[in-house]
PyMOL Python script that loads the backbone (N, CA, C, O; Angstrom):
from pymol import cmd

cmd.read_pdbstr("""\
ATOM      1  N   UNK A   1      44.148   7.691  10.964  1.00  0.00           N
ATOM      2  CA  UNK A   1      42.883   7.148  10.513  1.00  0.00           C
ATOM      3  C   UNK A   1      42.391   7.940   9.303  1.00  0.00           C
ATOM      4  O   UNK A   1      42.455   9.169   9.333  1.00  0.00           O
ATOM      5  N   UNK A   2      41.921   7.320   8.280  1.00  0.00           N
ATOM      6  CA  UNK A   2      41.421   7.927   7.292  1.00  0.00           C
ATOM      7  C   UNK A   2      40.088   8.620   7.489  1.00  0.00           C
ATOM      8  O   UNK A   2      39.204   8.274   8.273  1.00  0.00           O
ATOM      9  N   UNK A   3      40.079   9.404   6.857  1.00  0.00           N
ATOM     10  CA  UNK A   3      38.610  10.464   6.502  1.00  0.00           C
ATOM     11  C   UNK A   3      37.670  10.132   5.979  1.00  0.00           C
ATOM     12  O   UNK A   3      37.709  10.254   4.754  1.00  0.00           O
ATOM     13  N   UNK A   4      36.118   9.446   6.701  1.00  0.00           N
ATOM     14  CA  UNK A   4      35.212   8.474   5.808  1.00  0.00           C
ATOM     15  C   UNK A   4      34.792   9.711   5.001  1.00  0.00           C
ATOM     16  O   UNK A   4      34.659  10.827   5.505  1.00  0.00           O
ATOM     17  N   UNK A   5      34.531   9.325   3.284  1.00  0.00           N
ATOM     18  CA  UNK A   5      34.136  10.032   2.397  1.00  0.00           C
ATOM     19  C   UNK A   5      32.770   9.466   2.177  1.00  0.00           C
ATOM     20  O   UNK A   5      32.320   8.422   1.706  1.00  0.00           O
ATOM     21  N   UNK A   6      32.343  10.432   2.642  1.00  0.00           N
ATOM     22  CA  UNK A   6      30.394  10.571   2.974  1.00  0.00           C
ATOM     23  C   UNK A   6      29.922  10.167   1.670  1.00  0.00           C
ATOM     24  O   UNK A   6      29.025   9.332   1.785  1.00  0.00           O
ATOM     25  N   UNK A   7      30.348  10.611  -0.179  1.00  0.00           N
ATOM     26  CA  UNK A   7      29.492  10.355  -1.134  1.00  0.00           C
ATOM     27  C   UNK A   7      30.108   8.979  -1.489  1.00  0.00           C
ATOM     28  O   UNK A   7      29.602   8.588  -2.541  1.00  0.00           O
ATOM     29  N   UNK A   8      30.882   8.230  -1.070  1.00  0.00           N
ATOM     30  CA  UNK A   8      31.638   7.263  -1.464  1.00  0.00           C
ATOM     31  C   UNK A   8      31.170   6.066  -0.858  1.00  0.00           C
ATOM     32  O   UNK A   8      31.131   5.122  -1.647  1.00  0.00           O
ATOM     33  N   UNK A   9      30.839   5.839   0.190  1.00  0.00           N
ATOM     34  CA  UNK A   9      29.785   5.803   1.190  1.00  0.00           C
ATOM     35  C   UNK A   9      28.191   5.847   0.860  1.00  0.00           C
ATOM     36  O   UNK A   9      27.629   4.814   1.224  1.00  0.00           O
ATOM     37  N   UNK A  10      27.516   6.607   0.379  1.00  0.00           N
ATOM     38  CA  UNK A  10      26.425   6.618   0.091  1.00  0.00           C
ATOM     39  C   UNK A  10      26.027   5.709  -1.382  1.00  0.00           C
ATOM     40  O   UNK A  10      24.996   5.154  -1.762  1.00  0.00           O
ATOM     41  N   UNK A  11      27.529   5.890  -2.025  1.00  0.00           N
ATOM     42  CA  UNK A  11      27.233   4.964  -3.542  1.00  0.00           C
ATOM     43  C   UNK A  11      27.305   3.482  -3.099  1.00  0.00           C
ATOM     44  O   UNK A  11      26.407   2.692  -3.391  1.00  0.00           O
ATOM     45  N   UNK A  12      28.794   3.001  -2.129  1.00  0.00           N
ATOM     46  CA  UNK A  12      28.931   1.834  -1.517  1.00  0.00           C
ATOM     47  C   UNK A  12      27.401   1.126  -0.902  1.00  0.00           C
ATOM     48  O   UNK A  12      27.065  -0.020  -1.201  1.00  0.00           O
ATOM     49  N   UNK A  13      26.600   2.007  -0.029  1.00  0.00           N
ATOM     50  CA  UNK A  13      25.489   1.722   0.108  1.00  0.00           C
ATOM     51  C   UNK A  13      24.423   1.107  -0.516  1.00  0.00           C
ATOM     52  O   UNK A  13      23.773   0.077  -0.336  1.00  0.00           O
ATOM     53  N   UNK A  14      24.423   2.047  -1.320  1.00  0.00           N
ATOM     54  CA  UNK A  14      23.400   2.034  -2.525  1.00  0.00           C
ATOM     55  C   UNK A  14      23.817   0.507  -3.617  1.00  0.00           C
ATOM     56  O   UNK A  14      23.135   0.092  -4.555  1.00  0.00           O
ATOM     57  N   UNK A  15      24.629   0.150  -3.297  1.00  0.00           N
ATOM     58  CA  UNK A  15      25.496  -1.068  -4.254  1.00  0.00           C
ATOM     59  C   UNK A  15      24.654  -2.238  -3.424  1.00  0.00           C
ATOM     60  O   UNK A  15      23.980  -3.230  -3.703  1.00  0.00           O
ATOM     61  N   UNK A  16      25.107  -1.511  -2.215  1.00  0.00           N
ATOM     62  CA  UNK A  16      24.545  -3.021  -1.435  1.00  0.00           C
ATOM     63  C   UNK A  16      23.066  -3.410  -1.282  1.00  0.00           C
ATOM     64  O   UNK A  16      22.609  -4.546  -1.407  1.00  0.00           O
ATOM     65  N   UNK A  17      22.500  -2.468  -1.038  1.00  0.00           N
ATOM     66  CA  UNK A  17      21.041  -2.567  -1.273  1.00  0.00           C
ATOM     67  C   UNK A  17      20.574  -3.009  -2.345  1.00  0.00           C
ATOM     68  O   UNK A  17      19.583  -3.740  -2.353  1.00  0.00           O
ATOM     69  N   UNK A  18      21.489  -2.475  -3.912  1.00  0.00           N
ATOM     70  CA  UNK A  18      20.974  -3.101  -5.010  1.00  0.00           C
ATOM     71  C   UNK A  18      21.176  -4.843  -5.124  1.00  0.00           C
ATOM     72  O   UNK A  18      20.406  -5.561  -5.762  1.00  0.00           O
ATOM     73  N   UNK A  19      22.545  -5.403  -4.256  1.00  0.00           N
ATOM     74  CA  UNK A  19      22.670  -6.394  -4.090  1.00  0.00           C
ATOM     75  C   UNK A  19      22.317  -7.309  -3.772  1.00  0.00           C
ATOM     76  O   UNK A  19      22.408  -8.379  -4.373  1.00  0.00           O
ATOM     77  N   UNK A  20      21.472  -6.946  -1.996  1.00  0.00           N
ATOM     78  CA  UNK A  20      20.422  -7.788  -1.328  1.00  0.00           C
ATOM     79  C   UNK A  20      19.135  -7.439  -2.171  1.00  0.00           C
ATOM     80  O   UNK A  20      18.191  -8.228  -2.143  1.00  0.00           O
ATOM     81  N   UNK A  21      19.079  -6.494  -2.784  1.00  0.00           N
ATOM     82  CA  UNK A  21      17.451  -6.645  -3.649  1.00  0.00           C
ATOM     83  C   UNK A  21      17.131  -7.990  -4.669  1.00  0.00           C
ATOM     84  O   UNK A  21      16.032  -8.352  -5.091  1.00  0.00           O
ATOM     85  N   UNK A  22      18.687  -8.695  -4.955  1.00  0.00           N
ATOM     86  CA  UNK A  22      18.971  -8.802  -6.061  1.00  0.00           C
ATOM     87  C   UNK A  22      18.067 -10.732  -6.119  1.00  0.00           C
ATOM     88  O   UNK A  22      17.537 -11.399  -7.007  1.00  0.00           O
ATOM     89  N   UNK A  23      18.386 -10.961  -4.429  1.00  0.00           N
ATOM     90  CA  UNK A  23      18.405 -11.580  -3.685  1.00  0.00           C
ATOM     91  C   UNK A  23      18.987 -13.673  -4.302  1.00  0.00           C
ATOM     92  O   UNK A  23      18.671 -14.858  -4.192  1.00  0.00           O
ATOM     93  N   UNK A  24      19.796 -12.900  -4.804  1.00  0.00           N
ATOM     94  CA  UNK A  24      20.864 -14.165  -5.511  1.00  0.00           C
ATOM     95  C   UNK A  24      21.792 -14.541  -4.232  1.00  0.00           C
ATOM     96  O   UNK A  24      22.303 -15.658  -4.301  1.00  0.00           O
ATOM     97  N   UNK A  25      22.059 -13.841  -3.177  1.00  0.00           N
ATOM     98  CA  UNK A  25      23.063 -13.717  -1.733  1.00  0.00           C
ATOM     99  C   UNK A  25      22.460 -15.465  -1.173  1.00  0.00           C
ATOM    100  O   UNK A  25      21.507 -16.190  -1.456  1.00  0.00           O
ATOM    101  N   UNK A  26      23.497 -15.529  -0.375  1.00  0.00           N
ATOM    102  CA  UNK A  26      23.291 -16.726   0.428  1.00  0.00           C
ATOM    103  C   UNK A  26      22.638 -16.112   1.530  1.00  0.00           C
ATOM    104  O   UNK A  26      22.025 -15.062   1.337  1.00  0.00           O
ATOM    105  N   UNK A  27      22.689 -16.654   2.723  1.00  0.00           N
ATOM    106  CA  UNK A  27      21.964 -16.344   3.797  1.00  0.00           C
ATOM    107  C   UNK A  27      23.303 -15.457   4.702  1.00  0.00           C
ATOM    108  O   UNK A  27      22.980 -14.391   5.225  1.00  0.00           O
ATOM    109  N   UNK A  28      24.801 -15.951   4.853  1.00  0.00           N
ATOM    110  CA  UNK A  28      26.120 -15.940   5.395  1.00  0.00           C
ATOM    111  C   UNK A  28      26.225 -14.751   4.242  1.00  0.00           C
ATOM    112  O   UNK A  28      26.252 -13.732   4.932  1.00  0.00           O
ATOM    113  N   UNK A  29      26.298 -14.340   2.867  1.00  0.00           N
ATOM    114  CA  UNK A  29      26.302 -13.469   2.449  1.00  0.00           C
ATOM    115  C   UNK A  29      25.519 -12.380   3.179  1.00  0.00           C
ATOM    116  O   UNK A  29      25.678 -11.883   4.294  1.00  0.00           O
ATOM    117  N   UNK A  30      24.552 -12.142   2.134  1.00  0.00           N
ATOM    118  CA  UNK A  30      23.228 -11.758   2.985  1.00  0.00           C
ATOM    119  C   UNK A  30      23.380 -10.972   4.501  1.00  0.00           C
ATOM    120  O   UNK A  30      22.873  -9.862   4.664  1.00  0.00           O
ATOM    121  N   UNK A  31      24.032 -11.575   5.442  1.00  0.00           N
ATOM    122  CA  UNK A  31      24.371 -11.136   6.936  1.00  0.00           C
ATOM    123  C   UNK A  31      25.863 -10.372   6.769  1.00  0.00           C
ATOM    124  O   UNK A  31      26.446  -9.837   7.712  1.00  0.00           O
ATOM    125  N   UNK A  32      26.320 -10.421   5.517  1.00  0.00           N
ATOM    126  CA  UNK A  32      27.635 -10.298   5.581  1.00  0.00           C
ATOM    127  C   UNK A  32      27.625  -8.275   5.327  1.00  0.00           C
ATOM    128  O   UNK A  32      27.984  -7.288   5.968  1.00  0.00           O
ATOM    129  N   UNK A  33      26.938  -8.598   3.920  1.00  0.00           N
ATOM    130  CA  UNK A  33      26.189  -7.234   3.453  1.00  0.00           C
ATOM    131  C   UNK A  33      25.294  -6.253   4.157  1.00  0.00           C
ATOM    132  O   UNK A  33      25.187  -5.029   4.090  1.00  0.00           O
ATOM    133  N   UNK A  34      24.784  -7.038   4.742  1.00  0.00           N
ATOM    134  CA  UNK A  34      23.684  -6.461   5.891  1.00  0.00           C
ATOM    135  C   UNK A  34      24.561  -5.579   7.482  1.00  0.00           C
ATOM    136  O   UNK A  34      24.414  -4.608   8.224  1.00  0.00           O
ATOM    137  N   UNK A  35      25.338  -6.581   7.283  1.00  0.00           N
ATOM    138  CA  UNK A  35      25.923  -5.732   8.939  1.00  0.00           C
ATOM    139  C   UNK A  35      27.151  -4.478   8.207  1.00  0.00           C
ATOM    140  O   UNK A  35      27.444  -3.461   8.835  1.00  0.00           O
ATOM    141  N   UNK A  36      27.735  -4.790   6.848  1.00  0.00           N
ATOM    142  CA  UNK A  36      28.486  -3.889   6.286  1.00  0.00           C
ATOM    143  C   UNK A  36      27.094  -2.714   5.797  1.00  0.00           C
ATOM    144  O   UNK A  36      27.088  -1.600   6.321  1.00  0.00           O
ATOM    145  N   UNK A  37      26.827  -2.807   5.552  1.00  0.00           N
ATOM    146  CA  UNK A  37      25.180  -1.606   5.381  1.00  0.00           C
ATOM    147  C   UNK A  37      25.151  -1.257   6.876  1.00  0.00           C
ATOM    148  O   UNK A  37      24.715  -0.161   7.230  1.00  0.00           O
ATOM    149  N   UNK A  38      25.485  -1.921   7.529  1.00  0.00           N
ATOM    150  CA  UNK A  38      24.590  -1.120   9.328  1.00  0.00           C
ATOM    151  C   UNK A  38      25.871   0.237   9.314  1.00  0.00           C
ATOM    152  O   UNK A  38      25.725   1.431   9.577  1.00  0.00           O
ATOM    153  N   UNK A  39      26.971  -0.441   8.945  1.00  0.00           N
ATOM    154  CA  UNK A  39      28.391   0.347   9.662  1.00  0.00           C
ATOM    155  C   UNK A  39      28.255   1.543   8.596  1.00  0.00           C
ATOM    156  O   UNK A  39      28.457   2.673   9.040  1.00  0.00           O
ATOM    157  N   UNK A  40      27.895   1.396   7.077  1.00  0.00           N
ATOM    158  CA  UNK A  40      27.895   2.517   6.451  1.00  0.00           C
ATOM    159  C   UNK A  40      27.138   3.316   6.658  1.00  0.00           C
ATOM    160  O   UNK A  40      27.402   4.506   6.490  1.00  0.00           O
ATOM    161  N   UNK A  41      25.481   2.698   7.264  1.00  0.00           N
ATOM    162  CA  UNK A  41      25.032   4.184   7.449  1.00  0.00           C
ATOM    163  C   UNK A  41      24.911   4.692   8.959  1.00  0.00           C
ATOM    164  O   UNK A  41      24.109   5.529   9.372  1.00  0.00           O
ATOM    165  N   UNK A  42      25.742   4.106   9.586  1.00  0.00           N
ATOM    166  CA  UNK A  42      26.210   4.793  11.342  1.00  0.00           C
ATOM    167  C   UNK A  42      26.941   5.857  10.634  1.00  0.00           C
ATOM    168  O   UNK A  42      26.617   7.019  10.879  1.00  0.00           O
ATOM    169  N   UNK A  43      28.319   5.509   9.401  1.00  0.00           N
ATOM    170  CA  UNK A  43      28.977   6.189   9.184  1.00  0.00           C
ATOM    171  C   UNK A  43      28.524   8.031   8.776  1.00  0.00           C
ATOM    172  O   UNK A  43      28.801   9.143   9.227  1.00  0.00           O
ATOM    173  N   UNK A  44      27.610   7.391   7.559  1.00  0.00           N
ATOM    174  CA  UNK A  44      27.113   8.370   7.060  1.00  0.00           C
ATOM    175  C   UNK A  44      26.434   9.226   8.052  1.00  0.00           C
ATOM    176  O   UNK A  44      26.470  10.437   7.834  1.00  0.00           O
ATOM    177  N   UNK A  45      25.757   8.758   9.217  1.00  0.00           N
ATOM    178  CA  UNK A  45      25.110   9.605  10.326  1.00  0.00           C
ATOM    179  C   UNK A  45      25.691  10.267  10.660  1.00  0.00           C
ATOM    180  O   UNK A  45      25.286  11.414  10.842  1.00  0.00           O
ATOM    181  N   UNK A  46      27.183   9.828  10.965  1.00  0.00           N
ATOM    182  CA  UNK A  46      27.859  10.240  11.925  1.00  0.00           C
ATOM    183  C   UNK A  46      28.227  11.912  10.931  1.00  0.00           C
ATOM    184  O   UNK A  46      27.907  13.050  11.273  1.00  0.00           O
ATOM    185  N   UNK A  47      28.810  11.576   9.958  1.00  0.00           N
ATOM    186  CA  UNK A  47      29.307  12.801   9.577  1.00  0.00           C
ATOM    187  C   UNK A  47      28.025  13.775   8.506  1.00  0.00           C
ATOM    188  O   UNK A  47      28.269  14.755   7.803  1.00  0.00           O
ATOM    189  N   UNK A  48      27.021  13.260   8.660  1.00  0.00           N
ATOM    190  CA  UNK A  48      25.580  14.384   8.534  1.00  0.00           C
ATOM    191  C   UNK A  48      25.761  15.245   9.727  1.00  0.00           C
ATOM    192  O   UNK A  48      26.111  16.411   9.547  1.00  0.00           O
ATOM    193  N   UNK A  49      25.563  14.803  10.909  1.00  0.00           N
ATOM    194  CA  UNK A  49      25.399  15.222  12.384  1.00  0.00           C
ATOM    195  C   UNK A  49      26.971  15.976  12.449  1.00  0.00           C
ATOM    196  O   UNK A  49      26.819  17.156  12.764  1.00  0.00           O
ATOM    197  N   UNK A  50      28.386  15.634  12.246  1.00  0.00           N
ATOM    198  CA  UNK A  50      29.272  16.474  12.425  1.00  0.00           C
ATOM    199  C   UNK A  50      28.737  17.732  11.422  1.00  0.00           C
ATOM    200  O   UNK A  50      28.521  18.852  11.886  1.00  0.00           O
ATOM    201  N   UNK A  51      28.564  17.431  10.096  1.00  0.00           N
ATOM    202  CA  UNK A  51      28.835  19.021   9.365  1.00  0.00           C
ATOM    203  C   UNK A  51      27.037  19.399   9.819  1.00  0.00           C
ATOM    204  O   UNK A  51      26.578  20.075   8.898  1.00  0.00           O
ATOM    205  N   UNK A  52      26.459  19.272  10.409  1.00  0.00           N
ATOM    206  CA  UNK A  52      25.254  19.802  10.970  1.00  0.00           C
ATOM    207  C   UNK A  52      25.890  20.999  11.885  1.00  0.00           C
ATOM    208  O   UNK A  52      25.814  22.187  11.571  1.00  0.00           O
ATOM    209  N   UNK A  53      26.412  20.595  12.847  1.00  0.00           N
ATOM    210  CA  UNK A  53      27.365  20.869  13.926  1.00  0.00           C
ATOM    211  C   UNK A  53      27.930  21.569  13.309  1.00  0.00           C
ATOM    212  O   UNK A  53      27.062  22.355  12.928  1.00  0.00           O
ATOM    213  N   UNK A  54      29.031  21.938  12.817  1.00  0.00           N
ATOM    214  CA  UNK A  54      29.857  23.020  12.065  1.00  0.00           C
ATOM    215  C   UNK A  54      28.686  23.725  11.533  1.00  0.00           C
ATOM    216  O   UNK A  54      28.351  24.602  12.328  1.00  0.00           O
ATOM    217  N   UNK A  55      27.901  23.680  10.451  1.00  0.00           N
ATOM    218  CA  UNK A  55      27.302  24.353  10.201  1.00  0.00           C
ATOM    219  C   UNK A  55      26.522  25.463  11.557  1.00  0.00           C
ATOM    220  O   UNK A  55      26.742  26.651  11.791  1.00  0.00           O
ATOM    221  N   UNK A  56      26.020  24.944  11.923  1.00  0.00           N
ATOM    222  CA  UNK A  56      25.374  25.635  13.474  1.00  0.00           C
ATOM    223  C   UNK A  56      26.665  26.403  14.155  1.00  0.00           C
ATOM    224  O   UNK A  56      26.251  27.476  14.594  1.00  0.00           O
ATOM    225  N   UNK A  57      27.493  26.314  14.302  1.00  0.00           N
ATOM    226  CA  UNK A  57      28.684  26.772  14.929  1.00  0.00           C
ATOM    227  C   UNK A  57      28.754  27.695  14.107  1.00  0.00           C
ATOM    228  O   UNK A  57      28.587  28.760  14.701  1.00  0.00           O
ATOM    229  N   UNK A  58      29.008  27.917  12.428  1.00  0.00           N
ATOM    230  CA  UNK A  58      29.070  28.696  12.133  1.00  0.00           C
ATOM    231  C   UNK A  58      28.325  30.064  11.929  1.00  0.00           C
ATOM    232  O   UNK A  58      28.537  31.273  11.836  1.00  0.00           O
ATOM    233  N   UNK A  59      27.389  29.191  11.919  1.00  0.00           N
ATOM    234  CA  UNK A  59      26.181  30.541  11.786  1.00  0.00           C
ATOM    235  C   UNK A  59      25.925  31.184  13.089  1.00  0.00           C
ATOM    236  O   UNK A  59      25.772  32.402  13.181  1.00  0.00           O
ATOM    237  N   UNK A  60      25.875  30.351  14.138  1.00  0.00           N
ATOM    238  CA  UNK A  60      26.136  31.167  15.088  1.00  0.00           C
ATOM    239  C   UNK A  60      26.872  32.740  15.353  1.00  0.00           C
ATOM    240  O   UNK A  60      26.493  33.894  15.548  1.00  0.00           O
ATOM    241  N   UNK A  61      28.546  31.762  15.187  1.00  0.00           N
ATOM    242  CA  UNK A  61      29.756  33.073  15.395  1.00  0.00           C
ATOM    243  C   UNK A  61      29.106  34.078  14.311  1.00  0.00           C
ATOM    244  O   UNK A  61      28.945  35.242  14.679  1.00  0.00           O
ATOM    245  N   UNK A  62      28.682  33.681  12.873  1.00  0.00           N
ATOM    246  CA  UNK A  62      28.269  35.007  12.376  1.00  0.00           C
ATOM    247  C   UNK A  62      26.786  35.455  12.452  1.00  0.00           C
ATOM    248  O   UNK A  62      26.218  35.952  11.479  1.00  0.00           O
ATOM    249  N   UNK A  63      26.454  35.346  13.114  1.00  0.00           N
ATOM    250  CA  UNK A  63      24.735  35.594  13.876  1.00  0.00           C
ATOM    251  C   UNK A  63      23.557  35.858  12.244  1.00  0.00           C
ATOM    252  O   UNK A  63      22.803  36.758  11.876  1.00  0.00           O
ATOM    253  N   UNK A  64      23.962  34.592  11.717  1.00  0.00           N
ATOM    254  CA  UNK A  64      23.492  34.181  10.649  1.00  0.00           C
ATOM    255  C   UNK A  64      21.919  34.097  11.285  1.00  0.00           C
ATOM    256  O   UNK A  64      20.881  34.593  10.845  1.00  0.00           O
ATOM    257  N   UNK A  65      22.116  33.411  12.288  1.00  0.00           N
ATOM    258  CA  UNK A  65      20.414  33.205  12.403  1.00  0.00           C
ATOM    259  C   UNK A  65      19.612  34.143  12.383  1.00  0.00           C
ATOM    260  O   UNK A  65      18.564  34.203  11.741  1.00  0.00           O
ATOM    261  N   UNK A  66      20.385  35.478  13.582  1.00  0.00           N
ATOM    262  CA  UNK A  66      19.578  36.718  13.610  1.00  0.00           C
ATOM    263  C   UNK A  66      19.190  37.591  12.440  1.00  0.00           C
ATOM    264  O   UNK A  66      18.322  38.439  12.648  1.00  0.00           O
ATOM    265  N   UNK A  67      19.895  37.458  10.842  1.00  0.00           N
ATOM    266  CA  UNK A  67      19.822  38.476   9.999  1.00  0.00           C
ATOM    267  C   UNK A  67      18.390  38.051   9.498  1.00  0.00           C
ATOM    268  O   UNK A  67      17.745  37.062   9.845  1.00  0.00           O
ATOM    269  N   UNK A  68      18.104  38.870   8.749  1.00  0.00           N
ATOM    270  CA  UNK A  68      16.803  38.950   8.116  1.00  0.00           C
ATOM    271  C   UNK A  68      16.993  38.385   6.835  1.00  0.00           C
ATOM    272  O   UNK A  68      17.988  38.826   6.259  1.00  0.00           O
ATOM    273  N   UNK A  69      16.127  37.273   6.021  1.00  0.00           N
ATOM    274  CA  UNK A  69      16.037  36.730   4.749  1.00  0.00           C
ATOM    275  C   UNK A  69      16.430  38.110   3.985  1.00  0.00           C
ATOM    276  O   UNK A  69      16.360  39.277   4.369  1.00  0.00           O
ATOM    277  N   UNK A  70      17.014  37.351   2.353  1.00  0.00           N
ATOM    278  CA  UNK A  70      17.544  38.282   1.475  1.00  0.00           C
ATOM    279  C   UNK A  70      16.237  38.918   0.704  1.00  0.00           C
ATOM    280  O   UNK A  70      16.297  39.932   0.008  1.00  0.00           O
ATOM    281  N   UNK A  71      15.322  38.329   0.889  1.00  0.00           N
ATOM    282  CA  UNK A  71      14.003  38.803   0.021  1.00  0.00           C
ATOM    283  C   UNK A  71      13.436  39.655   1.018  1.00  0.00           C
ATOM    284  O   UNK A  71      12.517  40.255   0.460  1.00  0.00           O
ATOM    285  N   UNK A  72      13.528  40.045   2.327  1.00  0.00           N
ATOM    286  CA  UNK A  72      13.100  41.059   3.388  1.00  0.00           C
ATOM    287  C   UNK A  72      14.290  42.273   3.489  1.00  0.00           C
ATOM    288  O   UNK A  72      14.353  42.946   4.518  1.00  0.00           O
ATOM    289  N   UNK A  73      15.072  42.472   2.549  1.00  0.00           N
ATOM    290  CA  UNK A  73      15.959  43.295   2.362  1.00  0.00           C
ATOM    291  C   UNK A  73      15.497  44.665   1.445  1.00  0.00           C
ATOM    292  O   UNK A  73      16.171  45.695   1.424  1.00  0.00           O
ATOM    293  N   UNK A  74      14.602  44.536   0.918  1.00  0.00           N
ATOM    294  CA  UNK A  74      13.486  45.920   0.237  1.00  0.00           C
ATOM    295  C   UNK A  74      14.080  47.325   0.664  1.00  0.00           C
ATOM    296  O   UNK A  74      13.511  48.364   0.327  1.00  0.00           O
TER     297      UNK A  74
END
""", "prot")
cmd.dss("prot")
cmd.show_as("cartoon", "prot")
cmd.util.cbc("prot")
cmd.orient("prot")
């Protein structure tokens, strides 16, 4: 399975929205664009919420959370 590419995705989006704005679509269009917009931004959720997740994981193992800001370093 391929690797959804999150900014590739967000432009695809953004196409479609400019599309239904455009509102030249049929109605069967229109629904066509609309349910392809639902799946892109499940997509995009989905992998906000994974690298959320990694991120948190990481900072964890390096107890990123516990250190003190770089401007409290005086």
């Amino acid at each position: 399975m391929k690797k959804f590419d999150f900014n590739k995705g967000l432009e695809d989006l953004e196409e479609i929205v400019k599309t239904m704005e455009s509102g030249d679509l049929s109605l069967e269009d229109s629904l066509e664009y609309f349910s392809r917009g639902v799946e892109l931004t499940k997509q995009c959720q989905s992998a906000l919420t994974e690298a959320e997740q990694k991120i948190l994981l990481l900072s964890d193992q390096d107890n990123y959370s516990s250190e003190s800001p770089l401007e409290d370093l005086d």
